[in-house]
C-alpha positions as CSV (number, residue, x, y, z in Angstrom):
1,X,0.0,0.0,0.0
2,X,1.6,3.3,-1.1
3,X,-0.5,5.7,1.0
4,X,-0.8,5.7,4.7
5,X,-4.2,6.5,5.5
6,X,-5.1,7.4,9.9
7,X,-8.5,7.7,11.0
8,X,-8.2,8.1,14.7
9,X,-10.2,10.3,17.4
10,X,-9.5,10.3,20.8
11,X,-11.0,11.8,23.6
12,X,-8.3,12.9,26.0
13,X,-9.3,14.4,29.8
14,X,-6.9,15.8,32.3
15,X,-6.8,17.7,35.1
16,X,-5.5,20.4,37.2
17,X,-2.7,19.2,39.9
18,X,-5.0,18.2,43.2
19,X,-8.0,19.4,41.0
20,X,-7.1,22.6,41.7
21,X,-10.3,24.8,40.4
22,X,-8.3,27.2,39.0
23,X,-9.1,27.8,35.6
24,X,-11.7,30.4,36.7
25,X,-14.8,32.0,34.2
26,X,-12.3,34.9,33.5
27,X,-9.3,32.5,31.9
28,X,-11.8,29.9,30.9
29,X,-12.0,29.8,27.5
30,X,-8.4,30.9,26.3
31,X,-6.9,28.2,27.5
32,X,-8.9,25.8,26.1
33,X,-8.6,28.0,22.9
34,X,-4.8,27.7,23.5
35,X,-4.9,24.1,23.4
36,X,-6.7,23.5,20.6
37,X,-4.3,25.9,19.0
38,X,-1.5,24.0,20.2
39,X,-2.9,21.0,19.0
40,X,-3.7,21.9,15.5
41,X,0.1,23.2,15.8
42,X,1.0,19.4,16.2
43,X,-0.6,18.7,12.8
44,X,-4.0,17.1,14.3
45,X,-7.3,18.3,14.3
46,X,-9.1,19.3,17.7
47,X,-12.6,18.9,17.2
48,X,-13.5,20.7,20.9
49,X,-11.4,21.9,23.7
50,X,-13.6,22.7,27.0
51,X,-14.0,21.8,30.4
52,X,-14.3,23.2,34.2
53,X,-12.4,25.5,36.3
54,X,-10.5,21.8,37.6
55,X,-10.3,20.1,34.2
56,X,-10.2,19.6,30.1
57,X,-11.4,17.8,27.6
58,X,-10.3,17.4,24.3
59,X,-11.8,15.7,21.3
60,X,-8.6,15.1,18.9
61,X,-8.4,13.2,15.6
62,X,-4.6,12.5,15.6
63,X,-2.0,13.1,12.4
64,X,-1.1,10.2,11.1
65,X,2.8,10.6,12.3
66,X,2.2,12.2,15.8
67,X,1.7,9.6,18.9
68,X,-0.8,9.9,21.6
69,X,1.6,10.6,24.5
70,X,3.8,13.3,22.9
71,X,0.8,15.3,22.1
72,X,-0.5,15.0,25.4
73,X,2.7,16.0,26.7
74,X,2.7,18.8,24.2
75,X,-0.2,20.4,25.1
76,X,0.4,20.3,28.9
77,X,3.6,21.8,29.4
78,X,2.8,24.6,26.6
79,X,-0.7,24.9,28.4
80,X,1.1,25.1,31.9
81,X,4.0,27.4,30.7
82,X,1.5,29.7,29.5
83,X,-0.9,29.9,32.2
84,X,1.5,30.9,34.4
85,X,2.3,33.9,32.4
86,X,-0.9,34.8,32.5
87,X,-1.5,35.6,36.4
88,X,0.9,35.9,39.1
89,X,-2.4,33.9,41.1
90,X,-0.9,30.8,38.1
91,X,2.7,31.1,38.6
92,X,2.4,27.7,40.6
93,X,-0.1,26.1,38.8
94,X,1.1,21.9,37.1
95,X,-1.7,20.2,35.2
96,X,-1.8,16.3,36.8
97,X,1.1,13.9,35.3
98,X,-1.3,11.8,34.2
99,X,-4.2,11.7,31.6
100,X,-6.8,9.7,30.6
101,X,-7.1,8.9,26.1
102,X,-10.3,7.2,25.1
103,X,-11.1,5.8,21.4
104,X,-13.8,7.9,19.7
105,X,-15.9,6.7,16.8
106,X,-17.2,8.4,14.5
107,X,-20.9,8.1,15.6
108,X,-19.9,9.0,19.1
109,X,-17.8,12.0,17.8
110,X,-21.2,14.6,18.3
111,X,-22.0,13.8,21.5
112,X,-18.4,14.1,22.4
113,X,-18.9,17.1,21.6
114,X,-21.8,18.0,23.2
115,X,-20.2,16.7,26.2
116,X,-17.6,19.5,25.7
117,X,-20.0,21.8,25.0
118,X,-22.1,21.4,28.1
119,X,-19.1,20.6,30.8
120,X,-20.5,23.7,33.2
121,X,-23.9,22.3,33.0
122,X,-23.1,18.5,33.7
123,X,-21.0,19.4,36.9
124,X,-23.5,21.2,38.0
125,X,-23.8,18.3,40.3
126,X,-21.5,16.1,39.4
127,X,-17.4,16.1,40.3
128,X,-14.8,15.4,37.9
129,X,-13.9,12.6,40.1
130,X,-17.0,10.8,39.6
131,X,-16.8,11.7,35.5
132,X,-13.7,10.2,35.7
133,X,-14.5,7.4,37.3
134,X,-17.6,6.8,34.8
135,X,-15.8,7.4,31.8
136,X,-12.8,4.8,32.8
137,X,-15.8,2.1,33.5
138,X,-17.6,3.1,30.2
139,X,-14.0,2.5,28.7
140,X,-14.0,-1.1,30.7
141,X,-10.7,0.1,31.9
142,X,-9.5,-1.4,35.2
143,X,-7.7,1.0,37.9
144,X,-6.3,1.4,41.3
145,X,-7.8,4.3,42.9
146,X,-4.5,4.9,44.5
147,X,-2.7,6.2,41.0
148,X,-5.6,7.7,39.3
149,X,-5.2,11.0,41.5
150,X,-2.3,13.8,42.6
């Protein structure tokens, strides 16, 4: 096969260090913005970029020749580095070392979306803990509730 042909979205979640609500109504869209930004920098598309004062979401269909886990990486430490520029109340803020990357298929992809779309609404009542926590059993991923936090 002469072409190499990459059809894969992923729904990547991460969160501040300690869930840290930090990413307050006044700074709560640019750095989403940002990181979809820096992820269309990295040659993949970002379908949606939102979340909560403690969190993001991302809906990403990866490049072809860019892996999971540098993008990720990526992101964060441009995200963080930036942040704290923004507001000496930032200047000690760290995104979690860990993330969470989920397969997205194409059906799924709008109500990824619209999951995005309506974070503020849906943890309403609801911590990112417990979103988490759902997601990883929607997944069917296994976990030991001793590594999933910091």
């Amino acid at each position: 096969m002469p072409q190499s042909l990459a059809d894969v979205v992923v729904h990547i979640i991460y969160s501040t260090k300690g869930r840290r609500p930090c990413l307050s109504d006044g700074v709560l869209a640019e750095p989403h913005a940002f990181s979809a930004a820096l992820v269309r920098k990295c040659g993949c598309e970002c379908y949606r970029a939102g979340g909560t004062a403690d969190h993001v979401h991302l809906a990403v269909r990866l490049a072809r020749t860019v892996a999971l886990a540098e993008l990720v990486e990526e992101v964060k430490v441009a995200s963080s580095k930036w942040l704290k520029e923004q507001s000496w109340g930032l200047v000690d803020f760290a995104w979690q070392r860990g993330y969470g990357a989920f397969l997205v298929g194409q059906d799924d992809l709008p109500g990824l979306i619209h999951d995005i779309d309506t974070q503020r609404q849906h943890h309403a009542g609801n911590t990112f803990e417990h979103e988490y926590r759902q997601t990883l059993a929607a997944n069917g991923l296994s976990y030991d509730e001793r590594y999933v936090w910091d």
